[in-house]
N, C-alpha and C positions, 0 to 999 in steps of 0.2 A: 231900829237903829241902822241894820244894813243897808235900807233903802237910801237914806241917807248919804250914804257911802257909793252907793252902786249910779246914784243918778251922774255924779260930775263923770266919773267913768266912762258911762255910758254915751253924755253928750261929749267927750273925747273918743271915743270911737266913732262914734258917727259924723263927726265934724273932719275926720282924720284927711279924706280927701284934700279937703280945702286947705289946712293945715301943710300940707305935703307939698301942694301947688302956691303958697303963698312963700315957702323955702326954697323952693326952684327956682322960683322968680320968674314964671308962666306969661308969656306975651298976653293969651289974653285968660284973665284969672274969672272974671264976671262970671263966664260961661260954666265954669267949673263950679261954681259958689252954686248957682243954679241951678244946676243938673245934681248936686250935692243934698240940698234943699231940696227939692222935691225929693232925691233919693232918700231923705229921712224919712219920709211919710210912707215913701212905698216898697223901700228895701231893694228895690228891682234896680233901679238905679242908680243906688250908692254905689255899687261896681263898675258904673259906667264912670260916675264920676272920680274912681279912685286909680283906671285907666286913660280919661282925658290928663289927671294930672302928672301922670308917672311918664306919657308917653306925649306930651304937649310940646312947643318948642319956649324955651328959656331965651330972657332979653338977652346973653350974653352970645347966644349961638349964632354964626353966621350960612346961610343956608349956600352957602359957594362953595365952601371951604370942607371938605370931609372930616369928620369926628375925630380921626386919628391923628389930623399934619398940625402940626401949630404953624406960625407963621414965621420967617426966615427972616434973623436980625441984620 
């Protein structure tokens, strides 16, 4: 009965990458999915895929513009 239990879990942590980068709102999200996916099979790369999404650029971000200034009404 635990395994039961232990599978949605489990493909919630390993989906968590993609999950993370589909909340960011990641310019390009495919690549992440992918590298995500394959990271499921081989473990090696689910960390690669879980720093594309945390450190990726967001549709909203403008790359001119420094992180800290908003823009002058």
């Amino acid at each position: 009965m635990e395994l039961f239990a232990a599978i949605p879990v489990a493909l919630l942590i390993l989906s968590a990458p993609s999950i993370v980068a589909h909340r960011r709102k990641v310019q390009r999200l495919r690549p992440d999915i992918v590298v995500n996916v394959i990271g499921t099979f081989t473990g090696l790369f689910w960390f690669v895929a879980l720093f594309m999404a945390v450190s990726m650029r967001t549709h909203g971000s403008d790359p001119t513009l420094p992180a800290n200034e908003h823009l002058a009404p």
